[in-house]
VOGUDO-295279 format. One record per residue (C-alpha): x, y negated, z. Coordinates in steps of 0.1 Angstrom, whole numbers, padded with zeros to 4 digits, always signed. Example, Ala and Ser with C-alpha at 12.3 -4.5 7.8 and 13.67 -1.06 7.14 Angstrom:
<marvos>
+0123+0045+0078/+0137+0011+0071/
</marvos>
This chain:
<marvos>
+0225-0090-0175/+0232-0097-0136/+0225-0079-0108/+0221-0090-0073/+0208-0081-0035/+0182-0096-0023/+0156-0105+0008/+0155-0084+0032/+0193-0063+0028/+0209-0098+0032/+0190-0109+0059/+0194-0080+0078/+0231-0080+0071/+0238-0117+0080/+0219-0108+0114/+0238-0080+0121/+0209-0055+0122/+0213-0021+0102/+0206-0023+0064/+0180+0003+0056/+0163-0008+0021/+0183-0023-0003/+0162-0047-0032/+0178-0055-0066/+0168-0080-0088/+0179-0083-0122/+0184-0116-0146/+0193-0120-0181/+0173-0086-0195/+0142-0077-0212/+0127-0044-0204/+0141-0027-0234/+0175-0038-0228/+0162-0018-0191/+0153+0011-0210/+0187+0012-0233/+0205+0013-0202/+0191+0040-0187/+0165+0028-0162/+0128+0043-0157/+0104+0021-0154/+0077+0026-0121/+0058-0007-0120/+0025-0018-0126/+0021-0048-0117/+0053-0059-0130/+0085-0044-0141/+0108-0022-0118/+0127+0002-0132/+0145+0032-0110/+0184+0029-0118/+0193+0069-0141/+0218+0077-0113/+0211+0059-0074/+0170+0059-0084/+0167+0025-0061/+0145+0001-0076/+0159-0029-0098/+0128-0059-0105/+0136-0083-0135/+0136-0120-0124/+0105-0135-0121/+0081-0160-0123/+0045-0160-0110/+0014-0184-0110/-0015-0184-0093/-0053-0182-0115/-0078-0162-0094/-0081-0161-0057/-0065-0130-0036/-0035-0105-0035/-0039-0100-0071/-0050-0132-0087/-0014-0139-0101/+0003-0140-0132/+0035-0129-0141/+0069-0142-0166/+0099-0118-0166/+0111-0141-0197/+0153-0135-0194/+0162-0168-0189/+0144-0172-0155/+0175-0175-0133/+0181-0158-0094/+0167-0190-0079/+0138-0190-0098/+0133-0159-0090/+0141-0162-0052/+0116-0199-0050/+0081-0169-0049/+0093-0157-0019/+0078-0162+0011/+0106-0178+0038/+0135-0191+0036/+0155-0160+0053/+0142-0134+0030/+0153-0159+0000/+0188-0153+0000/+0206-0134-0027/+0244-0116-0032/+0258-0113-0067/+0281-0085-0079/+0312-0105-0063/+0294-0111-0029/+0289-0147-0033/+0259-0152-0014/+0227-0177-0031/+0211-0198-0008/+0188-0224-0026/+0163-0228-0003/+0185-0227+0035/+0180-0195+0043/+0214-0194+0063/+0207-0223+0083/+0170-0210+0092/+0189-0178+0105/+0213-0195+0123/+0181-0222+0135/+0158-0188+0140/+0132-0205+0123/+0109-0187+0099/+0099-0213+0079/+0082-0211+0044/+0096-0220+0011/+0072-0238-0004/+0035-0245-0007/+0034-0220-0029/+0034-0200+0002/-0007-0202+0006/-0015-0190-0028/-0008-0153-0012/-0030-0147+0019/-0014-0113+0028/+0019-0139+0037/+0003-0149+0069/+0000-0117+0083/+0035-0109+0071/+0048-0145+0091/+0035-0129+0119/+0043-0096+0115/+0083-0109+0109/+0075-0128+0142/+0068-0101+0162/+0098-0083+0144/+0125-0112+0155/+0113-0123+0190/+0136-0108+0207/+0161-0127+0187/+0147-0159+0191/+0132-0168+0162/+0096-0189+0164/+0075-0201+0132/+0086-0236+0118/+0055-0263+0129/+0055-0273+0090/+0047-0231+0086/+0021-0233+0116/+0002-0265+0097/+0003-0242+0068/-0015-0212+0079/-0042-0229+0097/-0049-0248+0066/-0053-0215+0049/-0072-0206+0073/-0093-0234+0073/-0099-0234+0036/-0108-0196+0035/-0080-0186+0012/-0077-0155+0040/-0113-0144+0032/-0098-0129-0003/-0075-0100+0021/-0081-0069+0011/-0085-0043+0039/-0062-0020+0030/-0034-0045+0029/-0046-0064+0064/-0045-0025+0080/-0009-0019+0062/+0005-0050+0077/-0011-0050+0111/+0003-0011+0112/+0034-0020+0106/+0032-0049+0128/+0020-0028+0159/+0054-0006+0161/+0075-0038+0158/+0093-0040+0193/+0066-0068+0200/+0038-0056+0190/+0015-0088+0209/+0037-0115+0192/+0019-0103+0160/-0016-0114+0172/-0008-0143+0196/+0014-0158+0164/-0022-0156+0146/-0035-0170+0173/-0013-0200+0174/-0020-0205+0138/-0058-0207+0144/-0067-0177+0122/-0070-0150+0148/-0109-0154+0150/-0109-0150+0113/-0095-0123+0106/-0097-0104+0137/-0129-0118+0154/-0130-0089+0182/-0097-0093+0192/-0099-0131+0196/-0133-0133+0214/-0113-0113+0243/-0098-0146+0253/-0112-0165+0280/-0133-0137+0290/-0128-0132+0330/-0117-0100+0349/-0118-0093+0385/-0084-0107+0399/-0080-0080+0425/-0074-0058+0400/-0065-0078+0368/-0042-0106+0383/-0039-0119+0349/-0074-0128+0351/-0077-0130+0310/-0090-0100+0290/-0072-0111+0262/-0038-0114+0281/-0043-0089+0295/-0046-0066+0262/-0017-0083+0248/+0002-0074+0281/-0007-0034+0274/-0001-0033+0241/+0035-0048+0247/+0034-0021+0276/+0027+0006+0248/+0063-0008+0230/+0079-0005+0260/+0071+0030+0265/+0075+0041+0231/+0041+0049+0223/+0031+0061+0186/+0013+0039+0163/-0018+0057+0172/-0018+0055+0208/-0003+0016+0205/-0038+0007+0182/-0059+0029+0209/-0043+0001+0237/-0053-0027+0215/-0091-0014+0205/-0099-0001+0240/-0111-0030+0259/-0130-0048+0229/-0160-0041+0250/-0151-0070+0275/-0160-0099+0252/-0196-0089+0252/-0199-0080+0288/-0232-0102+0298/-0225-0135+0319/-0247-0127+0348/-0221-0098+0360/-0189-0111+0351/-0158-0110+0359/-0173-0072+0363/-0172-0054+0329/-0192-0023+0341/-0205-0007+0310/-0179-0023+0289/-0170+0009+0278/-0197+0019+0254/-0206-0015+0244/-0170-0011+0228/-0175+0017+0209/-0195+0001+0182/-0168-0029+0184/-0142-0003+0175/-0167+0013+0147/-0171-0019+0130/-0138-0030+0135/-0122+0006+0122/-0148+0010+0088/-0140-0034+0080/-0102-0026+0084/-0104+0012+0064/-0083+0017+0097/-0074+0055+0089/-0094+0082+0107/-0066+0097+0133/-0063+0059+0145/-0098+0054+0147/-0110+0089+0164/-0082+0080+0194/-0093+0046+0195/-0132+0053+0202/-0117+0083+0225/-0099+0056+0246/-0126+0030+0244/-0153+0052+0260/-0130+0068+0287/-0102+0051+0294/-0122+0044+0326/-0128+0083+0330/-0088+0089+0331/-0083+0058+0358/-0108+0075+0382/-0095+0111+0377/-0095+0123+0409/-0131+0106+0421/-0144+0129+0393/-0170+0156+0401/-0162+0191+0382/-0187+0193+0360/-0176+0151+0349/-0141+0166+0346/-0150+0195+0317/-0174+0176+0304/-0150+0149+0298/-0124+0175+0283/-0148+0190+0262/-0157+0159+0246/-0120+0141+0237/-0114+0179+0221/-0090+0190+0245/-0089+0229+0236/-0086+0217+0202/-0061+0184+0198/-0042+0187+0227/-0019+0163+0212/-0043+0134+0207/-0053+0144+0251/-0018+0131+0259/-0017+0105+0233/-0048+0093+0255/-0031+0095+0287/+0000+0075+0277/-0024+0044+0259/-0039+0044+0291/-0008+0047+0315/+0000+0014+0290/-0033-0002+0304/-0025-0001+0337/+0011-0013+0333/-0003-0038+0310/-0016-0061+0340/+0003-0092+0358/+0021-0075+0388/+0014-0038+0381/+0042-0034+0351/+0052-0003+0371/+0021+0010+0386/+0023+0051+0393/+0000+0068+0374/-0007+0103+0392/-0041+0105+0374/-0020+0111+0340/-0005+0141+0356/-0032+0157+0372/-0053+0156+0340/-0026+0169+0325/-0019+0202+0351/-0057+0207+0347/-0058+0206+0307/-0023+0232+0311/-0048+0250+0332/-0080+0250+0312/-0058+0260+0278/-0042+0286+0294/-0075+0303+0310/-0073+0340+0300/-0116+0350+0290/-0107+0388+0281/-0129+0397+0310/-0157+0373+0297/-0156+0385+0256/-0154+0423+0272/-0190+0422+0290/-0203+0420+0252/-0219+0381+0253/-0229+0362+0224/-0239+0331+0216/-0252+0310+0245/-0248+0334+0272/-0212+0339+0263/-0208+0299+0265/-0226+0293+0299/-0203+0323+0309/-0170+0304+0294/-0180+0273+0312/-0186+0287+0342/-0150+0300+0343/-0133+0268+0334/-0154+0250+0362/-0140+0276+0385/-0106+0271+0375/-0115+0233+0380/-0128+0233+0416/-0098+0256+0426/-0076+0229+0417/-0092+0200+0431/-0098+0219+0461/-0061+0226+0465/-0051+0190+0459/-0080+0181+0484/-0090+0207+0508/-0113+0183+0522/-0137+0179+0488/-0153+0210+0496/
</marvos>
């Protein structure tokens, strides 16, 4: 029985990047030699057992084979003679194939060291296409490493479109895509993710909304960039940059999916873009089992992104009307998670990275406002129902046109 470190810990380690999971694989043991020693077994698909004292996970040494399309269409030998570079040859590139054993000799079959030092994520084999979820994890490990350097190998490019081609990606399951393209959005290059797809030709197959943005024209005035799609890409690397949650990040890439079916006649104007993305986002959110905190922000950004960049042009009754419908009194979290994704759209636009955004703050002074509004008088006078609402409304449009009168005397 053997024990080693593997994947990720060593890669991590040999770039100098903090270790935070540590993977153990074991050779030379059946599962009941596992359970003599101590070990608790937690796997289904195969076996990992938790170790009786640490509780990290130790996998037996393994081989797999492909027999039915899909994530799950694999079969599986922990037989105790499969050795550590047997077991390292499933993986998926050549820097997460690296192992340590007990005496820190490192195990490099497959050049793992040299791809690290090369920054190329390459692919082992061509056993590589007989797991779709790989491609989106290639990119997602892209968009992890660019900063550092690292691109995709051109034999690993030629792979992935071929998968693409041959419609091995057509077997994802949604809650896997979502689970890797979540992950991928809080990398600290969120846009590398989907331009890497891109590159590789599958980005109109698995994210057809997102790809169709491409080509599709904006008014240079205000979107130098000219290119919805670069343009998205540009805010949702904006979002990185400003730290923006994983909700708000997938809010800046859903909220302009409207774009791509703006008709031809009015273009590069998008106007009405807005709620021609909402159903984008729908469809998008219910294919993707996107969960439901992503997908209420993302609709909420879609439809009024355009309402927070014209703040102050707003009429009263627009403004309450508008904080009545994204919930304000009740989520104001998720209100400022709006304002920041679209403080990221418009940073995320060629010559505008660091654009004021006053609008942000004075929606946010008149939400302090509004939340704050004291109705004891109101509830005293005894109304119910309907009256007491009109009464309620009344008050916060009050409160409203006070303000803007005071940042505009001249609005009347």
């Amino acid at each position: 029985m053997k024990f080693y470190r593997v994947g990720g810990c060593i890669r991590d380690q040999l770039l100098d990047l903090p270790v935070i999971d540590i993977d153990w694989v074991v050779t030379g043991a059946t599962q009941d030699e596992m359970y003599a020693a101590g070990y608790k077994p937690v796997g289904k698909d195969f076996p990992v057992f938790l170790h009786p004292e640490t509780k990290a996970e130790y996998a037996l040494a393994r081989n797999e084979r492909k027999t039915a399309p899909g994530y799950h269409g694999f079969e599986f030998d922990t037989d105790p003679g499969i050795t550590i570079e047997q077991d390292l040859m499933r993986r998926d590139l050549t820097i997460n194939a690296i192992a340590e054993d007990e005496n820190g000799q490192l195990i490099d079959p497959y050049g793992g060291q040299l791809d690290i030092q090369n920054k190329l994520l390459r692919h082992i084999s061509p056993a590589f296409s007989e797991d779709p979820v790989r491609v989106l994890r290639v990119a997602r490990f892209a968009a992890r490493f660019h900063r550092l350097g690292f691109r995709l190998a051109a034999e690993t490019i030629e792979l992935i479109r071929d998968m693409g081609a041959s419609g091995e990606l057509d077997s994802l399951v949604a809650e896997r895509v979502w689970s890797e393209m979540s992950r991928a959005i809080s990398e600290p290059d969120p846009a590398v993710f989907f331009q890497t797809l891109r590159e590789c030709d599958v980005l109109s197959t698995l994210f057809p909304e997102i790809a169709a943005l491409y080509g599709v024209p904006q008014t240079a005035l205000f979107h130098p960039e000219v290119d919805t799609g670069v343009h998205v890409m540009m805010a949702l690397q904006k979002s990185a940059e400003l730290s923006l949650d994983n909700e708000a990040r997938f809010a800046v890439l859903m909220h302009d999916l409207g774009k791509a079916k703006t008709p031809p006649n009015i273009l590069p104007g998008h106007h009405g873009h807005e709620q021609r993305g909402v159903k984008l986002v729908k469809s998008f959110c219910k294919r993707w089992r996107v969960p439901k905190a992503h997908t209420e922000l993302a609709l909420i950004a879609t439809e009024y992104h355009t309402h927070v960049h014209r703040a102050f042009e707003l009429k009263a009754s627009t403004l309450l009307d508008f904080f009545t419908r994204v919930d304000l009194f009740r989520k104001p979290q998720r209100f400022e998670k709006l304002l920041l994704a679209c403080l990221a759209d418009v940073r995320g636009r060629l010559n505008f990275e660091n654009e004021d955004y006053p609008q942000a703050d004075y929606l946010r002074r008149l939400g302090a406002i509004l939340c704050q509004a004291d109705f004891s008088e109101i509830k005293d006078q005894g109304l119910q129902g309907k009256a007491l609402g009109e009464a309620i409304r009344g008050h916060r449009l009050a409160l409203i046109k006070r303000e803007k009168a005071l940042l505009d005397p001249q609005a009347g």
